[in-house]
N, C-alpha and C positions, 0 to 999 in steps of 0.2 A: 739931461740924463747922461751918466758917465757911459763910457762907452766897455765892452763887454766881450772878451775872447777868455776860448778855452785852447787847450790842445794837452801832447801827453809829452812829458819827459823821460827820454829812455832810463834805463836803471837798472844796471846788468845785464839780463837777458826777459827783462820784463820793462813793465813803462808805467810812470804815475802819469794818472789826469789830472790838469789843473784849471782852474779860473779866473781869471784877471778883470778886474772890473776896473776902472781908470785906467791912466796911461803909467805906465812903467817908465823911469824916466824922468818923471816929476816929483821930485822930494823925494819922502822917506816912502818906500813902500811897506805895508803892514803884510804880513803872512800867518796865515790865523791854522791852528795845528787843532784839529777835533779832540772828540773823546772815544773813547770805549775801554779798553782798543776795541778798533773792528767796525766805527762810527761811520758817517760819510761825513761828508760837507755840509749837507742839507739844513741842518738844525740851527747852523750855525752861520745863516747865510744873511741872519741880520745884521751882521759886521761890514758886508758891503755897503751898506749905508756910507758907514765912512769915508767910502773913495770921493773925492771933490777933484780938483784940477793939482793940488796941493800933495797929491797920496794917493795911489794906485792899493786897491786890498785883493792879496791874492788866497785863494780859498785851492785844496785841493784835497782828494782823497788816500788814504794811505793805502799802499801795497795790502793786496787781501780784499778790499775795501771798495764800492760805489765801483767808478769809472776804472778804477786800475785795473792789473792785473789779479784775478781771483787765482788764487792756487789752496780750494778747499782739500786735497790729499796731501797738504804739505806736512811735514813730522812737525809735532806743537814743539818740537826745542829749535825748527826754524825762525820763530819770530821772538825776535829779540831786542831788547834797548836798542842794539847798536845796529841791529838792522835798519830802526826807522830814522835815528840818528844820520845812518849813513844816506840813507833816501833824503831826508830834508838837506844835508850840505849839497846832493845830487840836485835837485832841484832849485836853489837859492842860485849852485854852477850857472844851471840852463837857464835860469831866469835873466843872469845877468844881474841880478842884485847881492851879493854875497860880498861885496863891497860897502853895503850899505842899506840897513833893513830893520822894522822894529816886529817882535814877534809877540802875539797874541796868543796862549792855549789854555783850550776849557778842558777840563778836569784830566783825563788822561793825558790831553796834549797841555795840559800846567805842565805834569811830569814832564814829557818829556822838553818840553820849554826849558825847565831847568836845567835839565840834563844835559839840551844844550849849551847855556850859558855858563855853566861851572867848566865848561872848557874854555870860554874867552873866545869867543870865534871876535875877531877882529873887525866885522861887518855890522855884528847888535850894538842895535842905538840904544833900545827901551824896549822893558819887559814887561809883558803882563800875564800872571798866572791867575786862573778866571777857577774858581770851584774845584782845587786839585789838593789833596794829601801830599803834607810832603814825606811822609812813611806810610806802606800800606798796613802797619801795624797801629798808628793812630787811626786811620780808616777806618778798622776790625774792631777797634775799639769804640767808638761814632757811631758806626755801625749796631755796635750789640746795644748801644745805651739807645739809640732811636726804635729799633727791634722792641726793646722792652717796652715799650710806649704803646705799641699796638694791642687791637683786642686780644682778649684770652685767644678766644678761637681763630682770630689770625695768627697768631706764635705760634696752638697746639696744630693747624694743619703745615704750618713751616717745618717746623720741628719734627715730624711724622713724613714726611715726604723727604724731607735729606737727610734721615736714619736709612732711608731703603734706596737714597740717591734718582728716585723718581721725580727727579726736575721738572719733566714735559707732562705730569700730572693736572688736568686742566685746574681743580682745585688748588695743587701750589703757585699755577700761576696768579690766577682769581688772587690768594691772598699776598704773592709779592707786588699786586697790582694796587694793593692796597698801601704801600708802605711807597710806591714809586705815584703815588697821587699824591702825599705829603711832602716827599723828599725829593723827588729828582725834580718835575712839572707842575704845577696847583693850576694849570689851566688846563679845564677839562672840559669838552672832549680838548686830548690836544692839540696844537694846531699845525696844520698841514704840513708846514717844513718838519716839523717834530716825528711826526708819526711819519712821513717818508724815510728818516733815519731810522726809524724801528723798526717799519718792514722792512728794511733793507739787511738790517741786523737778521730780523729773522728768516730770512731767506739763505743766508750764507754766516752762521755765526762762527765760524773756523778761527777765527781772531781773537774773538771774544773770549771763547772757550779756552782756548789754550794758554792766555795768559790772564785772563781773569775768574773766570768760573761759571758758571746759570746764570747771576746774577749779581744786584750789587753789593749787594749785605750777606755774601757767600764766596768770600775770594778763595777758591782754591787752585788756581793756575800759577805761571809761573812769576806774577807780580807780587805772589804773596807776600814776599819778603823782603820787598824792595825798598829802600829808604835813600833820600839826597840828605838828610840833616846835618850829615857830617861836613858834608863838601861846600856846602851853601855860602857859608863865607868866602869863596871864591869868585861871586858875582857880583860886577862892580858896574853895574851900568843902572840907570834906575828903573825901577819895579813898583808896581804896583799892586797888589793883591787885591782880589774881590772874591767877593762867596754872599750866600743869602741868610735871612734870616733861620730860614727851617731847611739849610742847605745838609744833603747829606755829607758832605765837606764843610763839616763845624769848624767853629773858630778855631777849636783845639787842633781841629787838624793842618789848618794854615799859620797856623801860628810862629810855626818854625822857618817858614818865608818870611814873618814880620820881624823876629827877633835875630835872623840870625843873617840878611841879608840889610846891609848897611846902607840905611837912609828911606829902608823899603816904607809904602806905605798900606794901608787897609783899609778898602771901605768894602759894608756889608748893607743890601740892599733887604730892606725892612719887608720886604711884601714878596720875597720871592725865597725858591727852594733854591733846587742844583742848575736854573736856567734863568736868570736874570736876564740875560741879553734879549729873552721872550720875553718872561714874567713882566719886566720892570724894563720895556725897550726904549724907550725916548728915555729915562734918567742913566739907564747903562750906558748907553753911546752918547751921552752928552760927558761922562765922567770920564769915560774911556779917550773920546775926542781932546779933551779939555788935558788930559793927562801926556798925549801923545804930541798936543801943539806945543804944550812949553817949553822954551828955551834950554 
């Protein structure tokens, strides 16, 4: 069994938690970036798998988020791109790997994944962006066409409930629950690491809210208008793309990773939504593995 530390890295006047499973030190270490924003770690903590003697996998949570520092009175135009950008180079600091590290991020941590590599940080070996828009206007787009897919009556009490902005309406949830059992999970109930990341969400969604929206097929925070497509071709290390078959991160919306980062590749797992690494876990992390070993 690999071996297993945590601890927090300062970070201004706050401190991120993190997780180390293997030895740091040995080869490339992977550092896997969540989603939401607003996520923990948790859901995402089949990627330790991957630690062997060969690669250390470090997991941690974002400011706001699980173990860090929670600051739910903070003003929503505090969190920012470059806030968590600036946290993850804090962290790679304190690790001691920012010399040399391959990075892994599922759907909001794809974004910001890019986000970092279109700057060239000089440390990324290999990239993988796991179920991530790379506009949140393709997104909203993805979005409304999966939305249309749903029952009448799950649209008409959608549609009824963010007319009067009544989110926390037990009925709007009931029916966005319906559209995140096709699209985000298809394993139902879900399963423990998964729903630990959701309560965790709903216990403190300060994160979530402010740059996302209620929900996911309802972006009105401050990612609404976010897009990497332009800057993409600035990423020259190799990348991988994945997403699912009934992902709410369609093809359409990774697309702009496959086409416009040079040599990128794609694969899309046939049996899963927006969580492959659960849905589909022994062929993810054999692809992911298989991808990270070569040369």
């Amino acid at each position: 069994m690999s071996p297993l530390s945590t601890g927090f890295a300062p970070f201004r006047q706050y401190r991120t938690w993190y997780r180390v499973t293997g030895e740091l030190g040995r080869g490339v270490p992977l550092i896997v970036l969540h989603g939401g924003p607003g996520c923990t770690h948790n859901y995402v903590l089949s990627l330790a798998d991957l630690a062997d003697g060969t690669r250390a996998v470090v997991h941690y949570d974002q400011l706001g988020c699980g173990g860090s520092t929670r600051l739910p009175d903070a003003d929503p135009g505090f969190w920012t791109v470059e806030l968590f950008l600036a946290e993850l180079d804090n962290l790679l600091e304190h690790l001691g790997i920012a010399g040399s590290y391959d990075v892994l991020g599922q759907s909001w941590g794809g974004m910001l994944a890019a986000e970092h590599a279109v700057r060239r940080p000089a440390g990324l070996r290999k990239l993988v962006i796991a179920d991530s828009p790379a506009s949140m206007h393709d997104w909203s787009v993805a979005a409304g066409k999966l939305r249309a897919e749903l029952p009448a009556e799950v649209r008409e009490a959608l549609d009824r409930h963010e007319a009067t902005g009544d989110y926390a309406n037990p009925e709007y949830k009931a029916a966005s629950d319906v559209f995140y059992a096709r699209h985000v999970c298809r394993i139902l109930p879900n399963p423990p690491e998964v729903r630990r990341t959701l309560e965790a969400m709903e216990e403190d969604p300060t994160v979530y809210n402010a740059m996302n929206g209620p929900n996911e097929f309802h972006v009105i925070g401050s990612l609404r208008d976010w897009t990497v497509v332009d800057r993409l071709p600035a990423i020259e290390v190799p990348t991988l793309v994945l997403n699912g078959r009934y992902d709410e991160a369609t093809d359409d919306c990774v697309r702009p990773y496959v086409d416009q980062i040079a040599g990128a590749r794609h694969v899309r797992f046939e049996n899963s939504s927006h969580m492959p690494h659960v849905e589909e876990r022994a062929t993810y992390l054999a692809t992911v593995r298989a991808f990270l070993e070569e040369a």
